[in-house]
N, CA, C and O atoms as a Tripos MOL2 file, in Angstrom:
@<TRIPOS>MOLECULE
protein
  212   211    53     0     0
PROTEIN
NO_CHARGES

@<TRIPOS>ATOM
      1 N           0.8560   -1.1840    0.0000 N.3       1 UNK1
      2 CA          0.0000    0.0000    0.0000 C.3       1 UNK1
      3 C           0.8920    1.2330    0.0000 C.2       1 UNK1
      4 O           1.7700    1.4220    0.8420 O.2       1 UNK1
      5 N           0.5950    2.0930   -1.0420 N.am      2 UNK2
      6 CA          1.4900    3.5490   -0.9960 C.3       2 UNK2
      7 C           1.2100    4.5280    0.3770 C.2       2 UNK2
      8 O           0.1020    4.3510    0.8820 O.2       2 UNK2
      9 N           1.7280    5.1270    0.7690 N.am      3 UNK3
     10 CA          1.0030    5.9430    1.4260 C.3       3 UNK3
     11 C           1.6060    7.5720    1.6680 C.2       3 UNK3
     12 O           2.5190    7.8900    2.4300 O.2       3 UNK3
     13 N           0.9690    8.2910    0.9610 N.am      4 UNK4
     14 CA          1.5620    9.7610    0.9870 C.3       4 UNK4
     15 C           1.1360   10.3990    2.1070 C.2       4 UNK4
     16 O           0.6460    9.9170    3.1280 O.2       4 UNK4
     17 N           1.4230   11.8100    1.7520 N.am      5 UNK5
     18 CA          1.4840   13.1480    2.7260 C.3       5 UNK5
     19 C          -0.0060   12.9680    3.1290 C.2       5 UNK5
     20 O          -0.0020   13.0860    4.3550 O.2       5 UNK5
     21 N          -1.2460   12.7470    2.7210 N.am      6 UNK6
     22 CA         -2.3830   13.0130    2.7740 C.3       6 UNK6
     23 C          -3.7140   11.4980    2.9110 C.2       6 UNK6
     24 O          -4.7960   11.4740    3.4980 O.2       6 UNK6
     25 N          -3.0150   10.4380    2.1080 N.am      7 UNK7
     26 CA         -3.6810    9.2090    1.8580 C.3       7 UNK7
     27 C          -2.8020    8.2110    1.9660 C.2       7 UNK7
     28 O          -1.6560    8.3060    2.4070 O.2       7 UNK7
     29 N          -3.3020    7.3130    1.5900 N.am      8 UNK8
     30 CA         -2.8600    5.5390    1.7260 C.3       8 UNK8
     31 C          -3.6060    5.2170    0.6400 C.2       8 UNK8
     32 O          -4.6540    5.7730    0.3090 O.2       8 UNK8
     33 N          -2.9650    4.1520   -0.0180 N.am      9 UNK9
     34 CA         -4.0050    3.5790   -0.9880 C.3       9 UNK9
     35 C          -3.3280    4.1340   -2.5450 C.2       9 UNK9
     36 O          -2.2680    4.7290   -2.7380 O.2       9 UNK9
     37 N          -4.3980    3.6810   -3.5560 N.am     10 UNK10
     38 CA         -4.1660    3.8120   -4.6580 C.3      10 UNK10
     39 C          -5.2210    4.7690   -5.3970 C.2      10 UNK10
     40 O          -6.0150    4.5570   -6.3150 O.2      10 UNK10
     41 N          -4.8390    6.1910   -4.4430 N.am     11 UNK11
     42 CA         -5.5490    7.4820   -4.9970 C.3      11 UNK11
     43 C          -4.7410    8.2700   -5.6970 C.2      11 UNK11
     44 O          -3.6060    7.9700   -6.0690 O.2      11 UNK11
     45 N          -5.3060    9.2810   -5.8880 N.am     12 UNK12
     46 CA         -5.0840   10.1450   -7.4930 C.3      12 UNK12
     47 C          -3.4090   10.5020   -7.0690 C.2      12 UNK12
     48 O          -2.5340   10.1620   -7.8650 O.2      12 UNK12
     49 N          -3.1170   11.0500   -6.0580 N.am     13 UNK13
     50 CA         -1.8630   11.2250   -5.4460 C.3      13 UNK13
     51 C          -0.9170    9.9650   -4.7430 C.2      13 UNK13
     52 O           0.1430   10.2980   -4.2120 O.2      13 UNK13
     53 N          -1.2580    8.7360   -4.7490 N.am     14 UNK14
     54 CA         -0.6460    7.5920   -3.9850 C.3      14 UNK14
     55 C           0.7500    7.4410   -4.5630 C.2      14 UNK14
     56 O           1.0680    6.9730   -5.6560 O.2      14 UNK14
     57 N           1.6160    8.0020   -3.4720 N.am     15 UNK15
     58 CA          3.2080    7.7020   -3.6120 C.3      15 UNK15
     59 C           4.0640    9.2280   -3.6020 C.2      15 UNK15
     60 O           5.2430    9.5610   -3.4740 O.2      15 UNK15
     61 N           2.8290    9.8950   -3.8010 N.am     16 UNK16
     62 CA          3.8670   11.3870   -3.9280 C.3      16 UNK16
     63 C           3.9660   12.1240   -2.8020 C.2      16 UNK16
     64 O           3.0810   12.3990   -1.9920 O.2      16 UNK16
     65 N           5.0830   12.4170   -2.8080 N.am     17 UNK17
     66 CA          5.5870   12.8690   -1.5050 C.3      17 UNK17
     67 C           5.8310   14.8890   -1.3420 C.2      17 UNK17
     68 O           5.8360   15.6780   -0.3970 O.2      17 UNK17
     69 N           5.9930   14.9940   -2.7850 N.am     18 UNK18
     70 CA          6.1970   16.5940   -2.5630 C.3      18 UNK18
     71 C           4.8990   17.3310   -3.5570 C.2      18 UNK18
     72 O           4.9550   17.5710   -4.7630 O.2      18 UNK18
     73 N           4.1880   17.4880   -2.9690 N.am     19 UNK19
     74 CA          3.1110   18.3910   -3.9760 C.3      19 UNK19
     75 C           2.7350   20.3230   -3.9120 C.2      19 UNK19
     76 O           2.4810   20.9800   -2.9030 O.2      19 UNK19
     77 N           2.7980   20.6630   -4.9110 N.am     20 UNK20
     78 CA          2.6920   21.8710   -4.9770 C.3      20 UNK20
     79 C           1.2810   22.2170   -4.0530 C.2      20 UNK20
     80 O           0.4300   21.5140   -3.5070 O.2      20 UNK20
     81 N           1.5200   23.7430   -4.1910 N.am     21 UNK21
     82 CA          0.6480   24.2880   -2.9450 C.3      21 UNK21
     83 C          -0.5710   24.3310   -3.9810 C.2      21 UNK21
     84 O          -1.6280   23.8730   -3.5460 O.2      21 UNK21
     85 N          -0.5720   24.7410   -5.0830 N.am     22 UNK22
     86 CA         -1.8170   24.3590   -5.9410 C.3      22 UNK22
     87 C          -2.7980   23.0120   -5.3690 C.2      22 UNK22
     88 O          -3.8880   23.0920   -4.8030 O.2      22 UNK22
     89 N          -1.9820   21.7100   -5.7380 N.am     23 UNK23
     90 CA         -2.4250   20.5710   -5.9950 C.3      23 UNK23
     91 C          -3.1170   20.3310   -4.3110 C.2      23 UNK23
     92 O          -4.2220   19.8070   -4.1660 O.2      23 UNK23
     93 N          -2.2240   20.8310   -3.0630 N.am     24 UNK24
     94 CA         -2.3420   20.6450   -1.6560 C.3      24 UNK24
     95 C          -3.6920   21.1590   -1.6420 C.2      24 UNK24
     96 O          -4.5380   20.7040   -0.8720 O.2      24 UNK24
     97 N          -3.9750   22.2750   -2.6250 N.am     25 UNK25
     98 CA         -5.1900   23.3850   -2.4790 C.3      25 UNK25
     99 C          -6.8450   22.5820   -2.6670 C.2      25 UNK25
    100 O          -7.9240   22.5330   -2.0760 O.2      25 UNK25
    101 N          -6.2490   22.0910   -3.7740 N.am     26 UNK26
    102 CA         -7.1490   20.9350   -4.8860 C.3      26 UNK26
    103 C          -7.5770   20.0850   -4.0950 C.2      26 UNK26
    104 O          -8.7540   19.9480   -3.7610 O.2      26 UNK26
    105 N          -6.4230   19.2940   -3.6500 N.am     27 UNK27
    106 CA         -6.8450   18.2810   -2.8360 C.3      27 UNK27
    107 C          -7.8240   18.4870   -1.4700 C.2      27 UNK27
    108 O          -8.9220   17.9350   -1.3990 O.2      27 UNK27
    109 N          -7.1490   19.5730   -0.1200 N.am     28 UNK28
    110 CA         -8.1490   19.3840    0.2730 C.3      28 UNK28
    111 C          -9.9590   19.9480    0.2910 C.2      28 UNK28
    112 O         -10.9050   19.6200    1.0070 O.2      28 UNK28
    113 N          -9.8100   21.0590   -1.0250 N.am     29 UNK29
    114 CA        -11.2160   20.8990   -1.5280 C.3      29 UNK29
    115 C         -11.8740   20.0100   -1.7120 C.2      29 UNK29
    116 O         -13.0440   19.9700   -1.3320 O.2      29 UNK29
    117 N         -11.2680   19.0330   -2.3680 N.am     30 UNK30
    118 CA        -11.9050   17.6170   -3.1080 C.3      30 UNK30
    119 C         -12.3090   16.8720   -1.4480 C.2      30 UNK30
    120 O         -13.2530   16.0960   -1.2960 O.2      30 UNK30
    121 N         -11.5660   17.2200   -0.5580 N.am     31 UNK31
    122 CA        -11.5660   16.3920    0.5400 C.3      31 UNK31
    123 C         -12.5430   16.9780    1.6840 C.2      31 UNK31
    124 O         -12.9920   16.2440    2.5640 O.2      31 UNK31
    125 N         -12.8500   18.4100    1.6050 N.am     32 UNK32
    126 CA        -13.7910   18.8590    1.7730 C.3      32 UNK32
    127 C         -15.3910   18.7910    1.5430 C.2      32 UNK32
    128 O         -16.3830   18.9520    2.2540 O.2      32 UNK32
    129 N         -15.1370   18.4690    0.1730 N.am     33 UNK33
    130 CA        -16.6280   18.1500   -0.7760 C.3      33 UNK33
    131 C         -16.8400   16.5120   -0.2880 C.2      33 UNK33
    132 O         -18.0080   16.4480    0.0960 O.2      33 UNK33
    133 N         -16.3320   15.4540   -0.1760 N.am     34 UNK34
    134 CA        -15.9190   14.2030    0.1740 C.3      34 UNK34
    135 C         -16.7790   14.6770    1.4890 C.2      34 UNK34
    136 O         -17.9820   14.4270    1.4140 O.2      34 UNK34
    137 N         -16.3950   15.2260    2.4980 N.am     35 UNK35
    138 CA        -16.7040   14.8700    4.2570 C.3      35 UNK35
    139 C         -17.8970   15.9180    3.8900 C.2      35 UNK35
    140 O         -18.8460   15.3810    4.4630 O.2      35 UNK35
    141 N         -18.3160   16.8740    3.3890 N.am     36 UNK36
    142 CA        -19.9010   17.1110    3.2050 C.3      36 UNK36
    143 C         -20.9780   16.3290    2.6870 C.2      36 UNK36
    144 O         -22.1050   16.3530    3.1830 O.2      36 UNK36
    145 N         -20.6200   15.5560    1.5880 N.am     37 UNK37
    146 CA        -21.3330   14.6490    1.0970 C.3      37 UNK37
    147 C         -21.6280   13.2740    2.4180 C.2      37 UNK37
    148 O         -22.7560   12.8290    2.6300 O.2      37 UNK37
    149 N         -20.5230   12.8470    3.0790 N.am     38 UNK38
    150 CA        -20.1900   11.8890    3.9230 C.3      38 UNK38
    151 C         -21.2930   12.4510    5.6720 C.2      38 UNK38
    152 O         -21.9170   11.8030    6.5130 O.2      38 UNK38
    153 N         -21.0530   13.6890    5.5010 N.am     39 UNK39
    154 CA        -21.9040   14.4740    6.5460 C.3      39 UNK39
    155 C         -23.3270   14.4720    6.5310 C.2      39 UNK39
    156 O         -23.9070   14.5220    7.6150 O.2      39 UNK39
    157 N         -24.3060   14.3970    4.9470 N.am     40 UNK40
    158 CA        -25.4450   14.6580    4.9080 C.3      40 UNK40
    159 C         -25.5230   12.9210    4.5410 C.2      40 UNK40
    160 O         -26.7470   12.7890    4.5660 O.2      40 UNK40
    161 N         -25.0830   11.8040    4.2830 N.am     41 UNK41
    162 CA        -25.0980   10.9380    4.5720 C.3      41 UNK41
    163 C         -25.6140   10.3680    5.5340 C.2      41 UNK41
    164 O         -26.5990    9.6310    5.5670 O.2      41 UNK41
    165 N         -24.5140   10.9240    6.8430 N.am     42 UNK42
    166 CA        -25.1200   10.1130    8.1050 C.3      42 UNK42
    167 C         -25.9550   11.1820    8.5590 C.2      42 UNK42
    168 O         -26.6660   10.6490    9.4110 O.2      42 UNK42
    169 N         -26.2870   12.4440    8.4700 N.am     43 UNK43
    170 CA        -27.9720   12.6680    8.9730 C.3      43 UNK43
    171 C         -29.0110   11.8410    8.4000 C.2      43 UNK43
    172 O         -29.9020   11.2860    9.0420 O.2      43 UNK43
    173 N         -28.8400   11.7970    7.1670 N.am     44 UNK44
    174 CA        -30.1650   10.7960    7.1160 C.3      44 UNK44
    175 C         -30.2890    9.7770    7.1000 C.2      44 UNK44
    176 O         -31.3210    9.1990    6.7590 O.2      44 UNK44
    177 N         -29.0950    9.1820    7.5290 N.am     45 UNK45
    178 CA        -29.0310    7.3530    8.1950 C.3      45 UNK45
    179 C         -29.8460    7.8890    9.7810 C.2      45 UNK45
    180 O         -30.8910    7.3630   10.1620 O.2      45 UNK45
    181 N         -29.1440    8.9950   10.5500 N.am     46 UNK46
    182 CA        -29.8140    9.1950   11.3220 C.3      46 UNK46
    183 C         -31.2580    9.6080   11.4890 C.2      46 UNK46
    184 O         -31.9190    9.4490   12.5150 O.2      46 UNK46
    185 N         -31.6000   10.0650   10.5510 N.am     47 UNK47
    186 CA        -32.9840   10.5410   10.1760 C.3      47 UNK47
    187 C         -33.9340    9.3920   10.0810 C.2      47 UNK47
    188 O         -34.7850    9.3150   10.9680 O.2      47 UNK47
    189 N         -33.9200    8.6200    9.2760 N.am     48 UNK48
    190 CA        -33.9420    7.3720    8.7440 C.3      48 UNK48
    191 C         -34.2800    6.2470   10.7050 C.2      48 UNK48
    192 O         -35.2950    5.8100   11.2470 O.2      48 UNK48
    193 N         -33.2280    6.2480   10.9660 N.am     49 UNK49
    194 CA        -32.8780    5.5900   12.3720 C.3      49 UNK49
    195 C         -33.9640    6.2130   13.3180 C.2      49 UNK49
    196 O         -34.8290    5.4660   13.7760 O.2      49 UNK49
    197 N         -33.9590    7.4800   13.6140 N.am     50 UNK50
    198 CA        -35.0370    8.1660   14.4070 C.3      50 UNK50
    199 C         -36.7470    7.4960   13.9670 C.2      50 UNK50
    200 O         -37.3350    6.7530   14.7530 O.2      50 UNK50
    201 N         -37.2590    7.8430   12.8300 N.am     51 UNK51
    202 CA        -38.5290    7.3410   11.9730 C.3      51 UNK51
    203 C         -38.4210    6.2050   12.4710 C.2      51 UNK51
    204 O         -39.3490    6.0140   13.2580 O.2      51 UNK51
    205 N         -37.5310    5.0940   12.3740 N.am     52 UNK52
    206 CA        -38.1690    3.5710   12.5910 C.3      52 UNK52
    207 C         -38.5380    3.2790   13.7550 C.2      52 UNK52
    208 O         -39.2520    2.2950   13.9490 O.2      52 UNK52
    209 N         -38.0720    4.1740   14.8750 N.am     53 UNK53
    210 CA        -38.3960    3.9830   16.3020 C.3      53 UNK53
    211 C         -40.0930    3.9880   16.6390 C.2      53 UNK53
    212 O         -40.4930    3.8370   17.7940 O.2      53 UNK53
@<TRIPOS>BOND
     1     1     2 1
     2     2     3 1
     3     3     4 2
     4     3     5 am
     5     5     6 1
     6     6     7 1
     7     7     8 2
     8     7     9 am
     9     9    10 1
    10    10    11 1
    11    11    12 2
    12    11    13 am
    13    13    14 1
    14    14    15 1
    15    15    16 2
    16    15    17 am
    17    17    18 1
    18    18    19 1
    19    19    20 2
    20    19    21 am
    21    21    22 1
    22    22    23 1
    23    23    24 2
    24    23    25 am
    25    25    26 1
    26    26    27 1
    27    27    28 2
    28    27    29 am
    29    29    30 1
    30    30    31 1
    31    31    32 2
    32    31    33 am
    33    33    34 1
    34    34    35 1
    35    35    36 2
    36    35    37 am
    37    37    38 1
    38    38    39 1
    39    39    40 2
    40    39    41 am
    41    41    42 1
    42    42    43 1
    43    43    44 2
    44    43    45 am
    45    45    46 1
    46    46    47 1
    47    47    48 2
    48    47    49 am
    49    49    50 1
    50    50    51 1
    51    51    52 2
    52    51    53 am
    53    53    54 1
    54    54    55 1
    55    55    56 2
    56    55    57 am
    57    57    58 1
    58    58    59 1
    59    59    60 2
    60    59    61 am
    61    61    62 1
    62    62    63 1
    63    63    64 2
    64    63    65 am
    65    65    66 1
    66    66    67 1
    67    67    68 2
    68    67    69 am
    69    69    70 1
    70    70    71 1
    71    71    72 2
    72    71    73 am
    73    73    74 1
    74    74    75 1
    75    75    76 2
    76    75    77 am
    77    77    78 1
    78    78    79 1
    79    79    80 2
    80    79    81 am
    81    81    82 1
    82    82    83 1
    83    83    84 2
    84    83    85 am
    85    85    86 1
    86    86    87 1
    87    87    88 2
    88    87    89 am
    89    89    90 1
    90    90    91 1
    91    91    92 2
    92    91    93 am
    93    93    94 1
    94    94    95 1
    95    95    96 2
    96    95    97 am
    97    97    98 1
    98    98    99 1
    99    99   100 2
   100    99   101 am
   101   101   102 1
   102   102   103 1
   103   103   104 2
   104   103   105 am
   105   105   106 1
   106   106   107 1
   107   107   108 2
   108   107   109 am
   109   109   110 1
   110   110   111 1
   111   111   112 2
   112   111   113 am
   113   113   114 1
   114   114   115 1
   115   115   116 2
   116   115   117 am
   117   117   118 1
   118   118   119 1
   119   119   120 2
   120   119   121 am
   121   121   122 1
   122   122   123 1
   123   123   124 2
   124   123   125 am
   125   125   126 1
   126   126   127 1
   127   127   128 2
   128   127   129 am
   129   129   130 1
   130   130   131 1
   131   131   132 2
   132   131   133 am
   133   133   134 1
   134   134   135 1
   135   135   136 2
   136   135   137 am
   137   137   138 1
   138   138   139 1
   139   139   140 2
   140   139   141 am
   141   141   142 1
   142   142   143 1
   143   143   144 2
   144   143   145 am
   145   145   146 1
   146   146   147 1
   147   147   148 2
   148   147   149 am
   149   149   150 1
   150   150   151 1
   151   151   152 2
   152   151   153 am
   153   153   154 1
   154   154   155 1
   155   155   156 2
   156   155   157 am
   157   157   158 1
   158   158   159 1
   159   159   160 2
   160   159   161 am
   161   161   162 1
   162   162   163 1
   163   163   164 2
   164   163   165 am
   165   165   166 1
   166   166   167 1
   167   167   168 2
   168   167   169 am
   169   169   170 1
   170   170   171 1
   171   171   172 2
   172   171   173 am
   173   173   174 1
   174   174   175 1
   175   175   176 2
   176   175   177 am
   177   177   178 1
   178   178   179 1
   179   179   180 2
   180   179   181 am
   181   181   182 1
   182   182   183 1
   183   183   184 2
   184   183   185 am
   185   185   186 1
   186   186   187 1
   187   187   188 2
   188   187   189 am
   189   189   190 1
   190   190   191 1
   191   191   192 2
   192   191   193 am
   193   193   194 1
   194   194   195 1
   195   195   196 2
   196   195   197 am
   197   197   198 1
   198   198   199 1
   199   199   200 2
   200   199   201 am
   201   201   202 1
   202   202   203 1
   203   203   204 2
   204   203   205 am
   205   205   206 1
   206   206   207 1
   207   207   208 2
   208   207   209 am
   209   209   210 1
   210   210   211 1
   211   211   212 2
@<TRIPOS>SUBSTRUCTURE
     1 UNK1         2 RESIDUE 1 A UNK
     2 UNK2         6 RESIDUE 1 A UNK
     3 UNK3        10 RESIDUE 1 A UNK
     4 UNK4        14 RESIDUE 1 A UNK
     5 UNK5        18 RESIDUE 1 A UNK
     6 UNK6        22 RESIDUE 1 A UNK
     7 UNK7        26 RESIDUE 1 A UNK
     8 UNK8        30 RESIDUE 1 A UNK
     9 UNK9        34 RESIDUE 1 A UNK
    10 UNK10       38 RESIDUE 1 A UNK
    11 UNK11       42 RESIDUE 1 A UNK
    12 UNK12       46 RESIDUE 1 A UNK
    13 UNK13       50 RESIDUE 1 A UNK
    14 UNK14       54 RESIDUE 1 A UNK
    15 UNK15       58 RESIDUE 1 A UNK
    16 UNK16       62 RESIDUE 1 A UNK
    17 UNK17       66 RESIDUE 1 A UNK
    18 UNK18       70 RESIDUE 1 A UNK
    19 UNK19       74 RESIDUE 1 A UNK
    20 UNK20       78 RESIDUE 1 A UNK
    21 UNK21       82 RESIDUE 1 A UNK
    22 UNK22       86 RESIDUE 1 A UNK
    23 UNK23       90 RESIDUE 1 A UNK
    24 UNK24       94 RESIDUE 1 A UNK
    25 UNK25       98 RESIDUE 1 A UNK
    26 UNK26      102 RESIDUE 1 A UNK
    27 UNK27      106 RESIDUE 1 A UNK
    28 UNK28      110 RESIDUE 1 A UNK
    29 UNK29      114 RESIDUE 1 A UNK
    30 UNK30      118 RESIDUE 1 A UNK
    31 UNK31      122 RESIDUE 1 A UNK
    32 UNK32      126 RESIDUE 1 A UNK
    33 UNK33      130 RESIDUE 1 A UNK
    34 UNK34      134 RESIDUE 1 A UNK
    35 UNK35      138 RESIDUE 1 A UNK
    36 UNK36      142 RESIDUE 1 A UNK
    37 UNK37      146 RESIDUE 1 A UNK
    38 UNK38      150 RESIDUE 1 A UNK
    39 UNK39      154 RESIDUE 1 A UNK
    40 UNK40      158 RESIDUE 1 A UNK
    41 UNK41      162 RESIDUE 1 A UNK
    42 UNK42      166 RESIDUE 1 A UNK
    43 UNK43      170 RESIDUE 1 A UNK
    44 UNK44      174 RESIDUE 1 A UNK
    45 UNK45      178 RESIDUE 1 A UNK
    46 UNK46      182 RESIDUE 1 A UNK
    47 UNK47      186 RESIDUE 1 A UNK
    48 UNK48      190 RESIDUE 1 A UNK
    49 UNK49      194 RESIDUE 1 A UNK
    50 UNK50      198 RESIDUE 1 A UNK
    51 UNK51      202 RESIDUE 1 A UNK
    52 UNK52      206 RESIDUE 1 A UNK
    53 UNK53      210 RESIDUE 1 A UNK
C-alpha cells in the first residue's frame, strides 16, 4: 500500500511525496466536498434511524 502526505491507498496522489501548494489546495477541496457529502449521509441514516423507532 502507498502511502503519501495526505492518503494511503491507490488514490489520485498515492506515492507522492512533494506536492505543490496548488495541488495541496485541490486536494483538500476535493476532501472537503468528500466529508460534506459523507456528513449529509449520516444525517439521514440518522434521520432514517429516528422514523423507525
Amino acid at each position: 500500500m502507498n502511502c503519501g502526505a495526505y492518503s494511503c491507498g491507490e488514490g489520485e496522489y498515492s506515492g507522492r511525496q512533494f506536492l505543490t501548494t496548488t495541488e495541496k489546495a485541490e486536494m483538500l477541496e476535493n476532501y472537503k466536498k468528500w466529508l460534506e457529502m459523507e456528513r449529509k449521509g449520516v444525517e439521514e441514516a440518522i434521520a432514517k434511524l429516528k422514523k423507525a423507532k
